[in-house]
C-alpha positions in Angstrom: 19.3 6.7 -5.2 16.3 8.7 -6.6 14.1 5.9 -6.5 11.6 5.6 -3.8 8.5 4.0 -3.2 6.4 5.8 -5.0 8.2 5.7 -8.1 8.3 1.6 -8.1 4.5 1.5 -7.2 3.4 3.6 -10.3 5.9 1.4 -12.4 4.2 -1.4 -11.3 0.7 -0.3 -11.7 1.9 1.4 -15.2 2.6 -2.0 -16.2 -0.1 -4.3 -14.9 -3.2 -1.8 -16.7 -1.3 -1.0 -19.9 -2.7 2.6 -19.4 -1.7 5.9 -17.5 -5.5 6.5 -16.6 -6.2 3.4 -14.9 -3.1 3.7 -13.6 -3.9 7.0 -11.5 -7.4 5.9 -10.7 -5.3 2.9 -9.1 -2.7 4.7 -6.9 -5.5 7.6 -6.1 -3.1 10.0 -8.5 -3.3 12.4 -10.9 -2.8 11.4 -14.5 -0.4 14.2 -14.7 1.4 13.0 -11.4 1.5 9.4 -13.3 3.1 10.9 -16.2 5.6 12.6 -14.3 7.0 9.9 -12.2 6.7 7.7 -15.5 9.2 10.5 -17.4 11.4 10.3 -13.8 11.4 6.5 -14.0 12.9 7.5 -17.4 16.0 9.9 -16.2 16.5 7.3 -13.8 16.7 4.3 -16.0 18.5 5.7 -18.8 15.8 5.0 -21.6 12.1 4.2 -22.3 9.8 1.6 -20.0 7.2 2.9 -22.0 5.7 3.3 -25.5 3.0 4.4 -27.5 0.9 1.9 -29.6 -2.3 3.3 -31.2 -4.5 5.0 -28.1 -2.7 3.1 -25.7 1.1 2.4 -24.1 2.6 -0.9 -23.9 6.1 -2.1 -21.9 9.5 -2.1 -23.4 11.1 -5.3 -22.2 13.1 -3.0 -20.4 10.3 -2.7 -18.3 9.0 -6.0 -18.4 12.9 -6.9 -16.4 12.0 -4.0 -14.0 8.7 -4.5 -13.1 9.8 -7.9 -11.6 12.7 -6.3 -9.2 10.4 -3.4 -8.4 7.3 -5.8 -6.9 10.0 -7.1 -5.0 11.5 -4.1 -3.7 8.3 -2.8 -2.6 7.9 -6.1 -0.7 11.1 -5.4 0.8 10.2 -1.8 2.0 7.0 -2.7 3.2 8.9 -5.7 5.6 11.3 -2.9 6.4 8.4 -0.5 7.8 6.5 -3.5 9.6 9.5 -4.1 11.3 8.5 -0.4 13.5 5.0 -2.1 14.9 2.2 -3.0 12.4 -1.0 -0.8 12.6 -3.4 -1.8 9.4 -5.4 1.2 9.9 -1.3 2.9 8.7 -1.4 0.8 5.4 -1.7 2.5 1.9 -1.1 0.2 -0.7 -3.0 -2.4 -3.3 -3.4 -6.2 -2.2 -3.2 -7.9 -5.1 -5.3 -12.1 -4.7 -5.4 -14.2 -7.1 -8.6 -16.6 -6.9 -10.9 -18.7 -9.2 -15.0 -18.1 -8.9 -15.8 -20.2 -5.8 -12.6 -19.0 -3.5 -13.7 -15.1 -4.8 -17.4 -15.5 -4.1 -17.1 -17.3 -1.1 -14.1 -15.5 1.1 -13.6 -12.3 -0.5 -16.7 -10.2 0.4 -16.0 -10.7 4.1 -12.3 -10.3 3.7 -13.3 -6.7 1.9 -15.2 -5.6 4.7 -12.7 -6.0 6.8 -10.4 -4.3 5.1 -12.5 -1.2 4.9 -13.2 -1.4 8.7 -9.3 -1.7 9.3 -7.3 -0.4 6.6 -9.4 1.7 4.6 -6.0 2.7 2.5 -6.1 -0.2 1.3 -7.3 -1.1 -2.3 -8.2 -5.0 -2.9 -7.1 -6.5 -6.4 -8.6 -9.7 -7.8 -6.8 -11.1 -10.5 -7.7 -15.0 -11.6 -5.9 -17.8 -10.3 -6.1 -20.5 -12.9 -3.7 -22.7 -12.7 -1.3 -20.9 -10.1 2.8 -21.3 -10.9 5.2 -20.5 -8.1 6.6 -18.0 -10.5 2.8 -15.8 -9.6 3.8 -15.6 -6.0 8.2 -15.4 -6.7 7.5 -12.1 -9.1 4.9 -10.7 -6.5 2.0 -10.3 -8.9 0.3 -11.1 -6.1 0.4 -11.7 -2.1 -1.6 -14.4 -2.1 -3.1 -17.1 -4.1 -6.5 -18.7 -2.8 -6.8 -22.3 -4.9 -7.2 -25.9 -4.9 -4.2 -26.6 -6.6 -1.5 -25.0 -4.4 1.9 -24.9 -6.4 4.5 -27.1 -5.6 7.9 -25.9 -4.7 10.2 -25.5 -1.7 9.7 -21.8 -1.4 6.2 -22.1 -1.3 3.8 -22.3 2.1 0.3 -23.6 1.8 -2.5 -24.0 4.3 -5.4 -26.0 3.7 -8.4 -23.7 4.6 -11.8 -25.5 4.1 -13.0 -28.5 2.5 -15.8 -28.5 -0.6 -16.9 -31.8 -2.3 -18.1 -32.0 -6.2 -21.5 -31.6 -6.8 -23.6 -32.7 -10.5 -24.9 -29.4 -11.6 -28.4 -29.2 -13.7 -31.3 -27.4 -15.0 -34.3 -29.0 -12.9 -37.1 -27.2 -15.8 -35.1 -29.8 -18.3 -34.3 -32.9 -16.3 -34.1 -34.9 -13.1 -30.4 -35.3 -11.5 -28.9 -38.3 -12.6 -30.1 -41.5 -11.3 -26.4 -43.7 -11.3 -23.2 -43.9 -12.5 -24.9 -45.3 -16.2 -27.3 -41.9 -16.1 -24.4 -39.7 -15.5 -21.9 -40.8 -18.5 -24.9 -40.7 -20.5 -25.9 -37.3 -20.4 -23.3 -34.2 -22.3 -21.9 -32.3 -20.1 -20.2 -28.9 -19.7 -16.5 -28.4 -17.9 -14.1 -25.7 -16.7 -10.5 -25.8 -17.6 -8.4 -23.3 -15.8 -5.4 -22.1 -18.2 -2.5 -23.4 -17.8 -4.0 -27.3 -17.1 -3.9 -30.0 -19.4 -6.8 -32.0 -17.9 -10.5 -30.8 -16.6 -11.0 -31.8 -13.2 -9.9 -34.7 -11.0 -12.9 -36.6 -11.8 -11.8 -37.6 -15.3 -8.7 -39.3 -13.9 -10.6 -41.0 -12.0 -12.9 -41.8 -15.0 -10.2 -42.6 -17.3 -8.5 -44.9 -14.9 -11.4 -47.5 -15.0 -11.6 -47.0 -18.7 -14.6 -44.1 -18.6 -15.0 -41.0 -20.5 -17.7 -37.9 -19.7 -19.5 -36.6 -23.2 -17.8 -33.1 -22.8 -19.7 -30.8 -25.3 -17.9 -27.8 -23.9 -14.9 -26.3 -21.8 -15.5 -23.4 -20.9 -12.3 -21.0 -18.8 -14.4 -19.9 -15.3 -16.9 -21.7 -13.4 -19.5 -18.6 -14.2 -19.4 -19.9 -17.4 -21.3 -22.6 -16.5 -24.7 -21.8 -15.9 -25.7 -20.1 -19.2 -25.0 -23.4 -21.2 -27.2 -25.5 -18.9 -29.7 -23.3 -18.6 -32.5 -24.5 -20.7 -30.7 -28.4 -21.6 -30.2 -31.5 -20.0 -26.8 -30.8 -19.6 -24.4 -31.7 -16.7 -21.7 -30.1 -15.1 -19.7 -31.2 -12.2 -18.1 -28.5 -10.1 -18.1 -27.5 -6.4 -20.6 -27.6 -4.2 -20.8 -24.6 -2.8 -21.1 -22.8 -5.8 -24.8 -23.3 -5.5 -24.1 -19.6 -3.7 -22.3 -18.5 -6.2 -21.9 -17.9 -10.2 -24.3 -21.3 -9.9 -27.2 -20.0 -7.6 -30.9 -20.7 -9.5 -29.3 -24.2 -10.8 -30.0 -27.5 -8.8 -27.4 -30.0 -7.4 -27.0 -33.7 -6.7 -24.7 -35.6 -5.4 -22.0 -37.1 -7.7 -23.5 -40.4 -8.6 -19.8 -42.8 -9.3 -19.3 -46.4 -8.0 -16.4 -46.5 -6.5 -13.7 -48.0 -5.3 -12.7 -45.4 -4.4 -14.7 -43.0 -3.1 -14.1 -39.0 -4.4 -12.2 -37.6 -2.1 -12.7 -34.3 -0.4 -12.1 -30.8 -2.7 -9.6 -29.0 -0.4 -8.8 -25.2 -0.5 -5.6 -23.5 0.3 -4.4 -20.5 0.4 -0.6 -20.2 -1.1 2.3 -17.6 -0.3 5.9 -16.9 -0.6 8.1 -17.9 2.2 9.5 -14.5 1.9 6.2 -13.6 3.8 6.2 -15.9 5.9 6.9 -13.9 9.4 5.8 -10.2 8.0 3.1 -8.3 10.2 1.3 -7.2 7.7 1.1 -10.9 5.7 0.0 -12.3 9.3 -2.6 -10.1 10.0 -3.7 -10.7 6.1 -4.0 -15.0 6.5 -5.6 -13.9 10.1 -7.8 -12.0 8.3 -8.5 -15.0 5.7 -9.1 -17.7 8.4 -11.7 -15.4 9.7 -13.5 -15.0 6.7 -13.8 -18.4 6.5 -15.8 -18.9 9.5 -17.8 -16.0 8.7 -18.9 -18.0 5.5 -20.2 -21.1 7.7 -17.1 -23.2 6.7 -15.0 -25.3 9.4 -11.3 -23.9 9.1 -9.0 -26.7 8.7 -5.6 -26.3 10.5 -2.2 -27.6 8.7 0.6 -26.8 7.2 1.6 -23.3 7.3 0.0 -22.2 10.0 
C-alpha cells in the first residue's frame, strides 16, 4: 500500500532509459528524488530492480516482470481519474507513440503543437514502430502505434487514417525515372526492412508472384536511410509518396512503373490501440487529436473501423 503513482512512473522511466539522469530529466525530477523513490521501490519490493554495470544501471529481471504490471497500473489510475471529467490542460504525464519516418514526419508536428496549446504537462515520446506486435500495445510501451501494418489480434482496434501510394525514388543529377516495368528491374535498388519483418515491402510479393526479382544492393532499417545511398547513383528506391516531405525531400519521384494485373493497391495508414482504451477520455481526445492532425497535413481522413 505504499505504492503510488509516482513511484510506478519513475520505475517505468528507470527502466525504459537505463539511466537515473535521463530518467529525472524525463519525469521533470531531481536525480536525487529518482534515487530515492528508486531505494523506496526497493523496501517495497523486497530486493533490487536495479544494478550497477560499468557507468551505467541495468534491470534485474525482477524489474523487467514489474515494469510490465506497473505501465499497466498507471493505465488503470489514469482511467480511474478520467472517470471525474477530463480536462487536458489537468494532464501530467509522458505519451509514449510508436511510428516509422513517414507517420512521425507527417502527423507528429501538428499533434505536438497541440499538445503544448492543451496540455502543456504533457511530454511526447517517439519510440519506432517497426514491425508493431500486439504485445507493444498489451505491456503499454506505448498508447498508440501509428503504422501500415496494424497488428492482428482480437484485443486490438485499428482505424485506417489516410491513404499514401508507392512512389520510385531517385537522384535526377544521375538518372531519368524509369521508363517501364523492364527499366525498373534493371536498375539496383535500395530497400527498408522494418525489424521484426521477414520480407521488404509489398511490392516484392507482388514481384515474386509473377516470377520477378528487384536487384536489392541494400536494406537499410528506416526510410531516412534512404536518401544518402542514392544520392550521387542511379539507384532506386521504392517507398511512400509522401515522403518527398520528409527524410526524402531534395530527391525526385515517379510513379511506380509495373504492368499489372493487378494494379498496386493503395498504402493505407492506421493508427492501433488497446481495447483497454477504447472508451477512456483521455485516449479519445488523443485519436481526436490525431484525425485532426491529419487534415492539418492536407490528407483526406478515412473513416472505418474503430472509430
Amino acid at each position: 500500500m505504499d505504492l503510488d503513482g509516482r513511484l510506478l512512473q519513475v520505475l517505468v522511466a528507470v527502466h525504459e532509459e537505463g539511466s537515473l539522469t535521463r530518467a529525472a530529466q524525463r519525469l521533470g525530477l531531481t536525480q536525487s528524488a529518482v534515487s530515492h523513490a528508486v531505494e523506496r521501490l526497493r523496501a517495497i519490493t523486497g530486493e533490487a530492480l536495479f544494478v550497477r554495470s560499468g557507468r551505467g544501471i541495468v534491470a534485474t529481471a525482477r524489474a523487467d516482470v514489474l515494469v510490465v504490471r506497473a505501465r499497466r497500473l498507471i493505465g488503470a489510475l489514469r482511467d480511474f481519474g478520467s472517470a471525474a471529467g477530463f480536462d487536458p490542460a489537468q494532464l501530467q504525464m509522458t505519451l509514449t507513440i510508436a511510428a516509422n519516418d513517414l507517420q512521425r514526419d507527417l502527423l507528429l508536428p501538428p499533434l505536438l503543437e497541440r499538445l503544448r496549446r492543451e496540455a502543456p504537462g504533457v511530454l511526447l515520446r517517439v519510440i519506432p514502430a517497426g514491425a508493431p506486435t500486439p504485445e507493444l500495445l498489451r505491456d503499454e510501451a506505448c498508447q498508440l502505434v501509428l503504422t501500415p501494418r496494424p497488428p492482428e489480434a482480437g484485443d486490438i482496434v485499428q482505424r485506417r487514417l489516410f491513404d499514401d501510394t508507392y512512389r520510385v525514388f531517385f537522384d535526377p543529377s544521375c538518372r531519368e525515372a524509369p521508363r517501364d516495368e523492364a527499366d525498373y528491374l534493371a536498375a539496383e535498388h535500395v530497400t527498408v526492412q522494418h525489424e521484426g519483418l521477414r520480407r521488404t515491402i509489398d511490392i516484392d510479393e507482388r514481384l515474386l508472384a509473377r516470377g520477378l526479382r528487384r536487384r536489392i544492393v541494400a536494406v537499410v532499417p528506416a526510410f531516412g536511410g534512404l536518401a544518402a545511398l542514392l544520392a550521387g547513383s542511379t539507384r532506386l528506391a521504392t517507398a511512400p509518396g509522401r515522403l518527398r516531405h520528409g527524410v526524402l525531400r531534395g530527391l525526385a519521384d515517379a510513379p511506380l512503373p509495373l504492368a499489372g494485373p493487378p494494379p498496386v493497391p493503395a498504402l493505407a495508414m492506421y493508427m492501433v490501440w488497446h481495447q483497454r482504451h477504447q472508451d477512456d477520455a483521455m485516449h479519445r481526445w488523443l485519436r481526436a487529436c490525431l484525425v485532426e492532425a491529419v487534415a492539418q497535413a492536407g490528407l483526406q481522413p478515412v473513416f472505418g473501423r474503430g472509430d
